[in-house]
GUGUPA-469111 format. One record per residue (C-alpha): x, y, z. Coordinates in steps of 0.2 Angstrom, whole numbers, plus 2048, in hexadecimal, padded with zeros to 3 digits. Example, Ala and Ser with C-alpha at 12.3 -4.5 7.8 and 13.67 -1.06 7.14 Angstrom:
! residues 2
PT   X   Y   Z
PT 83E 7EA 827
PT 844 7FB 824
! end
This chain:
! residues 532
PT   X   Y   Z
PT 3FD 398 0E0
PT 400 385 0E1
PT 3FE 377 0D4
PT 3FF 367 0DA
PT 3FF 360 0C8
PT 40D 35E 0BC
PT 407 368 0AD
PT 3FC 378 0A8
PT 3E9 378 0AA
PT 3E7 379 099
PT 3F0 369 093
PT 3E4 35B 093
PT 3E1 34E 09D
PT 3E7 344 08F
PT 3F5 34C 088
PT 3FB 34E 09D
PT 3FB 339 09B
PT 403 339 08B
PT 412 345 091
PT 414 33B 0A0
PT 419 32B 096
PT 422 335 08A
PT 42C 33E 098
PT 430 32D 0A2
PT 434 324 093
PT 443 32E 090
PT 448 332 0A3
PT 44A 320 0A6
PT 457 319 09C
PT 461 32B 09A
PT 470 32A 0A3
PT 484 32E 0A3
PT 48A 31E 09B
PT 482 311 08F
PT 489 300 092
PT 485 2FA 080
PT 492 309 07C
PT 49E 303 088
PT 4A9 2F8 07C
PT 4AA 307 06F
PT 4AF 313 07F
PT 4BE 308 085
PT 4C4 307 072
PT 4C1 31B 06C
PT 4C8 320 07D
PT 4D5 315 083
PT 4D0 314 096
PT 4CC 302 09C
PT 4BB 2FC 0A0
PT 4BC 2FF 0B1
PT 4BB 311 0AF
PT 4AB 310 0A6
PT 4A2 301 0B2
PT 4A6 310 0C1
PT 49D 31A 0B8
PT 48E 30F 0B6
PT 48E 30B 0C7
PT 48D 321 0CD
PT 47E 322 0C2
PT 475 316 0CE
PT 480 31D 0DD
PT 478 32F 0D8
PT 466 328 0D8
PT 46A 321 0E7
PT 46E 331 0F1
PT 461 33C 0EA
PT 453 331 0F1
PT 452 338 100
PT 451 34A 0FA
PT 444 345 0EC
PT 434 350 0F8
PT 43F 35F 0FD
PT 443 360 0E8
PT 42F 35D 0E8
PT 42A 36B 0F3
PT 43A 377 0F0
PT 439 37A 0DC
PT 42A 37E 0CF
PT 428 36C 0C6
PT 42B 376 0B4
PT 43C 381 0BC
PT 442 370 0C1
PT 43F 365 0B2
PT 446 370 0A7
PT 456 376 0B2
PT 459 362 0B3
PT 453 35E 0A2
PT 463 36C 099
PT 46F 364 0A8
PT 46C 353 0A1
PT 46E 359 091
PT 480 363 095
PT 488 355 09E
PT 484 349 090
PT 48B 354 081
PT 49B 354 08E
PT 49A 342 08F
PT 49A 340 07D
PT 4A6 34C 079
PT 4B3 349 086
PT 4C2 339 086
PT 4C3 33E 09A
PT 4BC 32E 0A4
PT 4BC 338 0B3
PT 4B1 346 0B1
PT 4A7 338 0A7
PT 4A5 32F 0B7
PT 4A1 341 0C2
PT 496 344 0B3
PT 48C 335 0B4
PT 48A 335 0C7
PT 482 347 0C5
PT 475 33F 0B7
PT 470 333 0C3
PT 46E 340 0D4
PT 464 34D 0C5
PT 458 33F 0BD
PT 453 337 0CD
PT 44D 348 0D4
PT 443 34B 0C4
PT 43B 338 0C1
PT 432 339 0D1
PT 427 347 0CC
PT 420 33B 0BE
PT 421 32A 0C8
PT 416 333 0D5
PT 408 337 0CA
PT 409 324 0BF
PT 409 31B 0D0
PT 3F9 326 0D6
PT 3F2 321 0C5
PT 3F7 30D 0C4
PT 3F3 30D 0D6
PT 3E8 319 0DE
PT 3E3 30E 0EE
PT 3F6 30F 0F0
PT 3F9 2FE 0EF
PT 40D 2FC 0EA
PT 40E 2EB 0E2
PT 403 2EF 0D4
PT 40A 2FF 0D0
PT 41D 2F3 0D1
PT 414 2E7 0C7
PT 413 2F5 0B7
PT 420 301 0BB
PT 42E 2F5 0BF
PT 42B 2EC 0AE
PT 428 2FA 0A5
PT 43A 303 0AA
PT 444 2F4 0A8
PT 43D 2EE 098
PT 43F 301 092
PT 451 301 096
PT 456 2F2 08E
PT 44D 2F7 07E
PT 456 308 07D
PT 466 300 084
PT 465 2F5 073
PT 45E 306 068
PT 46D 30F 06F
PT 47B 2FF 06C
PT 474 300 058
PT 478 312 059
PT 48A 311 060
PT 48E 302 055
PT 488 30B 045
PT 48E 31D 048
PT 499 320 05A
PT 497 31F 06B
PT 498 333 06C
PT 486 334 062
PT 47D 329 070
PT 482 337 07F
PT 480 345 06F
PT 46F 33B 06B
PT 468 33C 07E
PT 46E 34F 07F
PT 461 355 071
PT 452 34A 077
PT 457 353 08B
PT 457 362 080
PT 446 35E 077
PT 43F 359 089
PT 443 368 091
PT 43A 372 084
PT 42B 367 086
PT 42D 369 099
PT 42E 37D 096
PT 41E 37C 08A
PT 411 372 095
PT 417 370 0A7
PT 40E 37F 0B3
PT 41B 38B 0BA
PT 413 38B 0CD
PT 419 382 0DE
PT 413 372 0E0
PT 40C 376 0F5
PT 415 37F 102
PT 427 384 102
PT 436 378 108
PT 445 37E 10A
PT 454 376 104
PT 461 37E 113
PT 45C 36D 11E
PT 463 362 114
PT 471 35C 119
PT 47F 35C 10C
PT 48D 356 116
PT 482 343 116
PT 482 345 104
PT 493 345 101
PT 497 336 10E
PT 48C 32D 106
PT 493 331 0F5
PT 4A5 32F 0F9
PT 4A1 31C 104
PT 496 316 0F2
PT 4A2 31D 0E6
PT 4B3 317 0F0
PT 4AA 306 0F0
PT 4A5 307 0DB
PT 4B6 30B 0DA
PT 4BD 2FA 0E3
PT 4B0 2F0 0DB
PT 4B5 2F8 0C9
PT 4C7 2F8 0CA
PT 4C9 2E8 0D8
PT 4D0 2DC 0C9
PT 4DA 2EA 0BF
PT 4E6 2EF 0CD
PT 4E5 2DC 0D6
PT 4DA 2E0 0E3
PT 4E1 2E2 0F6
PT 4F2 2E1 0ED
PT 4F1 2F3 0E7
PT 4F4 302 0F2
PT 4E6 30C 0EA
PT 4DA 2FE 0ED
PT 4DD 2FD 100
PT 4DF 30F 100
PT 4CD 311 0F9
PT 4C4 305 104
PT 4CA 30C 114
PT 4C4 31D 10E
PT 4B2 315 109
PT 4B4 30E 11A
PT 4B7 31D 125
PT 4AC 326 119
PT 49D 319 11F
PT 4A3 31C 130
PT 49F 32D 131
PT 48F 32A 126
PT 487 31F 135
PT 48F 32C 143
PT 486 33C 137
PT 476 335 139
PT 473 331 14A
PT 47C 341 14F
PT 475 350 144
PT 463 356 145
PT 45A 354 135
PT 462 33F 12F
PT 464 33F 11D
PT 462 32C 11E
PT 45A 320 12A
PT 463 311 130
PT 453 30B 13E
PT 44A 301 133
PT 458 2F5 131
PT 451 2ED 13F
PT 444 2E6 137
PT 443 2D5 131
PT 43A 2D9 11E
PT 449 2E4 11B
PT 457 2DA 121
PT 44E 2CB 117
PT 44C 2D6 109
PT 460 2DC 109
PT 464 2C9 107
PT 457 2C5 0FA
PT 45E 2D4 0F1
PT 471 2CC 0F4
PT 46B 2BC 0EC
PT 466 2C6 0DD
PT 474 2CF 0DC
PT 47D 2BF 0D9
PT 472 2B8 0CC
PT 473 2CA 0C3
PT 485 2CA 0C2
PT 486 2B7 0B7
PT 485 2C6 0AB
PT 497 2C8 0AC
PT 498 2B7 0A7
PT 48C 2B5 098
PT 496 2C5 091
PT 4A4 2BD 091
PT 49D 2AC 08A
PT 494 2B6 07B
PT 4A2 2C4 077
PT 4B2 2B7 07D
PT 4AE 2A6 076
PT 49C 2AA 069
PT 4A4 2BB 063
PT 493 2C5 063
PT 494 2D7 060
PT 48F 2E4 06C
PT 47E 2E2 062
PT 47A 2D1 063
PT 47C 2D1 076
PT 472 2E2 077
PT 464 2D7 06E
PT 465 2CA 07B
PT 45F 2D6 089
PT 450 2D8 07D
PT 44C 2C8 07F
PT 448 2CB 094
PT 43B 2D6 08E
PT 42E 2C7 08D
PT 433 2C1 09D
PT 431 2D1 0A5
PT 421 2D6 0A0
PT 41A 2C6 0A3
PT 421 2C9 0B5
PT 41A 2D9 0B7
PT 406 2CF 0B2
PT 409 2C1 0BB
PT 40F 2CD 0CB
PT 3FE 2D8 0CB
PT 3F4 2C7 0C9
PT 3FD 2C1 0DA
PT 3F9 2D1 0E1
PT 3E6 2D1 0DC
PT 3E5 2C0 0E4
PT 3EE 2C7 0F4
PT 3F8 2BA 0F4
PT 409 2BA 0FD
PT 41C 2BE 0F8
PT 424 2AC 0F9
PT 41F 2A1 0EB
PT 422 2B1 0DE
PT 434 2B7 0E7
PT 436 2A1 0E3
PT 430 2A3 0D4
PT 43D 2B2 0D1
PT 44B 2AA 0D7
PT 445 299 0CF
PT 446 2A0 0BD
PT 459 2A9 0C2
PT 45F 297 0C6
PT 457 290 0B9
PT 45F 29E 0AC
PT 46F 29B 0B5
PT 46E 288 0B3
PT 46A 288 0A0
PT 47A 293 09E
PT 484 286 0A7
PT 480 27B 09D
PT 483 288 08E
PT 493 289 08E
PT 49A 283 07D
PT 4A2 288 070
PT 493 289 065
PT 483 290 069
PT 474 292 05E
PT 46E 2A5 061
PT 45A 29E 063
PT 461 292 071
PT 461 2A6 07B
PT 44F 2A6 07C
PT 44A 29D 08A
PT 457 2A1 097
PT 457 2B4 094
PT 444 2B2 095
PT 445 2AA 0A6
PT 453 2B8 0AA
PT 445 2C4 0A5
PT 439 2BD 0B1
PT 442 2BA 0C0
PT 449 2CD 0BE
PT 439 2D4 0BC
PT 432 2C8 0CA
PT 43D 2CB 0D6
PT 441 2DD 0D3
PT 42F 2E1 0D7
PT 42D 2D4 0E7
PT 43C 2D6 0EF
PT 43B 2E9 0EF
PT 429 2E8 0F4
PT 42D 2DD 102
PT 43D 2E7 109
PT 432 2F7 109
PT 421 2F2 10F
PT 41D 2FA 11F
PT 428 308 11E
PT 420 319 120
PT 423 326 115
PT 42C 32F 120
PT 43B 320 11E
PT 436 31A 10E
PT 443 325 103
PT 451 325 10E
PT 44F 313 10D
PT 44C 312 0FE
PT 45E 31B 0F9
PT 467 30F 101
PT 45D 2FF 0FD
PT 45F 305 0EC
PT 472 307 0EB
PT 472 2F5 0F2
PT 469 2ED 0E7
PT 46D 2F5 0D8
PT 481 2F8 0DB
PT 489 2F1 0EB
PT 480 2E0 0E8
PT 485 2E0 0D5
PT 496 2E5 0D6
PT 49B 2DB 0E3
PT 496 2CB 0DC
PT 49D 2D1 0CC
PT 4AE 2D7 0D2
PT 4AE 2C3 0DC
PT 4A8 2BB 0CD
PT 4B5 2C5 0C3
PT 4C3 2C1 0CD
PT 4BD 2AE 0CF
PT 4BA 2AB 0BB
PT 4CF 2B2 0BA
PT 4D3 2A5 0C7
PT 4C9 296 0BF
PT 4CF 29B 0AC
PT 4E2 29A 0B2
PT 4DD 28B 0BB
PT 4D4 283 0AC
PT 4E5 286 0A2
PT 4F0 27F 0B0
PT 4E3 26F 0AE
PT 4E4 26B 09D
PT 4F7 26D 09C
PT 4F7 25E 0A6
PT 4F2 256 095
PT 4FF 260 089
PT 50E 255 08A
PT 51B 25A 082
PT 523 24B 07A
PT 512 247 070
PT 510 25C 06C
PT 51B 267 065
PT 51B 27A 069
PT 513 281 059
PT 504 274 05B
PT 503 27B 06D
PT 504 28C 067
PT 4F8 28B 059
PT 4ED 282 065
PT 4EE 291 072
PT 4DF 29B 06D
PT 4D3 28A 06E
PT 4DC 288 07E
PT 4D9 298 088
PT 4C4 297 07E
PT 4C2 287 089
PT 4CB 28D 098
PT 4BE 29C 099
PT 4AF 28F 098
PT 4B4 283 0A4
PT 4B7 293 0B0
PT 4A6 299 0AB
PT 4A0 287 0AD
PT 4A8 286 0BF
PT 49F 295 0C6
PT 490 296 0BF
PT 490 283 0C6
PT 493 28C 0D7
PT 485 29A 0D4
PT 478 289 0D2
PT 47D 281 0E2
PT 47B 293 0EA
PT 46A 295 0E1
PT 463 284 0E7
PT 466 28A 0FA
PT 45F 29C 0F5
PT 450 291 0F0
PT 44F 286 101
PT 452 297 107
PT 442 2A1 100
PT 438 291 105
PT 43E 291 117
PT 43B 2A3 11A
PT 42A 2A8 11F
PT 429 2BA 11A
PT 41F 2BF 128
PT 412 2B3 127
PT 40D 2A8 136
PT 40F 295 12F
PT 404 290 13E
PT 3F4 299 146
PT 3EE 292 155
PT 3D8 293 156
PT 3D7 2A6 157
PT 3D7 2AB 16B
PT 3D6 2BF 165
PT 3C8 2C6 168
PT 3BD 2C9 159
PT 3BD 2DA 15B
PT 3CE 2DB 15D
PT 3D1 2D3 14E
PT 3C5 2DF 144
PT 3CF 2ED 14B
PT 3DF 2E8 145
PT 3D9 2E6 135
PT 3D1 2F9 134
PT 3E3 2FD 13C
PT 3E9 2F6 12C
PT 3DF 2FF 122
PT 3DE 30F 12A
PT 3F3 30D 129
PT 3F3 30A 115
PT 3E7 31B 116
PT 3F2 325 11E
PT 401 31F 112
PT 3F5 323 103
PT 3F1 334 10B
PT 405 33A 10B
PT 406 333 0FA
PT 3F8 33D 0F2
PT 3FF 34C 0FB
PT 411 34B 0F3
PT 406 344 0E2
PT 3FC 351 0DF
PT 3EC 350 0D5
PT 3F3 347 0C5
PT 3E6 338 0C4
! end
């Protein structure tokens, strides 16, 4: 027999609701590695940083390529079998995590977390979209679930810092083993044991894709991790590593337009929404990465503790939600994409612009409020139209092949590019900075202890003019990303002539429309199922 449902017949409607958020709720921010414990990894386990930022970037990298097997998962396994299989992996992998002082199989580890909870949080995103949006509208269902994940992440992002700093790192991944265990046992108890529709098998997938794309993402996490620890093109293992990602792409492209049954689809890069929507997503991998630089400014130069700068993300959360209720406003009014994508990227500038003018030796912790707010917003904000705008029109057929590698752009090759440039840039500037003000250190009216008891103030003001200088950069780019959005027409005609269609024809493009979004909403209430 089949049940397209998630749980038992005999779990209420009400308690099916309640287990849905509950199980979300912890799916979404577990993970491999925890960048509030990241500080007390490098120092416990004596590996660099750079370690431990690859690592962050495989989790996204396994998201990224379980994607497009998310429906074959769907179709293949009993929802309570799977849950609960995925639910004790999680939990194994993270007691390894947290017992292990091997950054390797950290980094193997965290990538299989990602690949294992993308497969099972689409069996609950399903279901919420169908309930947020059942006439399949996207936006609104962005506008609630894009908040909601984000806001819920930084919030156990800081949860989990206050753990770390007051106990150890190792309780965080120990701490996420026993809730995966606790969530398994749920899983076991109320989840039905029968297939969701008709049987798909799993020999059609093509493996050989997966491990392509694996190796050309985790190559390139690998450049953009370690690019400034080994001097970048100066180091053999760098080059070495790049043209492996290259030749690794290469025969990504060439498997897909030769084998049968594509594991990704490269056609709809054609299009002009989703070229458009790879550049927006570029621009906001830049704004994102300014991170880099307000670490450094508050652990370098304000000396906050892994904590205080934990609480800082918490201060997006007001920002984001009011994105999320401004965003499903917009899309009640039907109103089009620009002037909110401007409004994104307006509040990004404007965060980036307060922290330029930031930078100095003493900040009041309140002065924090309204830039991370704006941060907030313009994540949210842009999170939700931008991906909304790359993926409209996209069948269902594309949409998670897509979506995988849309998704590793946005989330790691735009940020860790911009971070590994901005990296190696703030070096540059810093030495230059010191360079500049030994133009002032003349010997015959200093002596050398003053210099050297002076050093420590010297390099603190050579880090903020080379924070001053790029993020001064990062503005004039934001200003042309601004005339940019504004130039752009998203689609839209700017000027109609007096209508010379037909108004029939007219009429039926419109019930084209519709009967289009129908057809959409029919495929997504067949992978759904009847959890309304």
């Amino acid at each position: 027999m089949y049940n397209q449902g998630l749980f038992s017949s005999w779990v209420p409607k009400l308690v099916q609701l309640l287990l849905i958020i509950i199980f979300i709720s912890i799916i979404i921010p577990v993970n491999g590695i925890y960048s509030g414990a990241l500080s007390y990894m490098v120092s416990d386990t004596g590996y660099s940083s750079e370690y431990f930022v690859w690592a962050n970037y495989a989790s996204i990298i396994g998201m990224s390529a379980a994607m497009p097997l998310l429906l074959r998962f769907k179709f293949r396994f009993k929802i309570r079998d799977k849950s609960v299989i995925i639910f004790l992996i999680i939990a194994l992998l993270s007691y390894v995590n947290g017992t292990t002082d091997n950054a390797y199989l950290i980094v193997a580890n965290t990538l299989i977390i990602g690949f294992a909870k993308m497969i099972l949080m689409i069996e609950f995103i399903i279901p919420i979209m169908m309930m947020i949006a059942p006439d399949g509208n996207r936006g609104k269902f962005y506008s609630v679930f894009y908040p909601f994940s984000i806001g819920l992440s930084q919030l156990a992002g800081y949860v989990l810092t206050v753990v770390a700093s007051d106990h150890n790192w190792q309780y965080v991944h120990l701490i996420s083993a026993v809730v995966c265990l606790a969530m398994a046992l749920l899983a076991w108890i109320f989840m039905h044991d029968k297939y969701f529709g008709f049987i798909m098998r799993l020999y059609y997938i093509d493996w050989i894709s997966i491990v392509l794309f694996v190796a050309v993402f985790m190559s390139g996490a690998y450049v953009f991790a370690f690019g400034k620890l080994l001097d970048w093109f100066n180091s053999n293992a760098i080059i070495n590593v790049s043209i492996f990602s290259f030749i690794s792409f290469v025969l990504l492209v060439i498997r897909q337009y030769t084998t049968a049954r594509p594991y990704l689809s490269f056609s709809v890069f054609k299009r002009a929404n989703v070229l458009h929507g790879l550049l927006m997503l570029i621009f906001l991998g830049m704004f994102l990465s300014t991170g880099g630089m307000q670490s450094i400014f508050t652990s370098g130069i304000l000396k906050y503790s892994a904590v205080q700068n934990a609480s800082l993300n918490l201060m997006m959360i007001p920002g984001i939600v009011v994105s999320g209720f401004y965003m499903a406003y917009w899309f009640k009014k039907d109103r089009g994409l620009k002037m909110f994508i401007f409004l994104g990227f307006a509040a990004m500038l404007a965060n980036t612009i307060i922290l330029y003018f930031s930078m100095a030796m003493e900040l009041d912790f309140s002065a924090w409020v309204l830039p991370m707010f704006l941060k907030g917003f313009g994540m949210g904000a842009l999170f939700i139209s931008v991906w909304y705008y790359t993926l409209d029109n996209i069948s269902m057929d594309e949409m998670l092949p897509v979506a995988a590698l849309v998704l590793a752009w946005r989330t790691f090759f735009t940020v860790g590019l911009f971070s590994a440039i901005f990296g190696y840039l703030q070096y540059h500037f810093q030495i230059q900075a010191v360079g500049d003000m030994a133009v002032y250190l003349d010997g015959n009216s200093f002596s050398t202890n003053q210099i050297m008891g002076n050093l420590k103030s010297i390099q603190l003001n050579a880090i903020l003019a080379a924070n001053k200088k790029l993020l001064g950069y990062v503005c004039i780019a934001g200003i042309g990303i601004l005339l940019y959005v504004l130039s752009y027409n998203f689609g839209v005609k700017r000027f109609k002539l007096m209508p010379i269609v037909p108004l029939d024809k007219r009429r039926y493009s419109k019930r084209f429309r519709n009967r289009l979004r129908n057809k959409q909403l029919k495929q997504i209430e067949d992978a759904a199922g009847a959890m309304i």
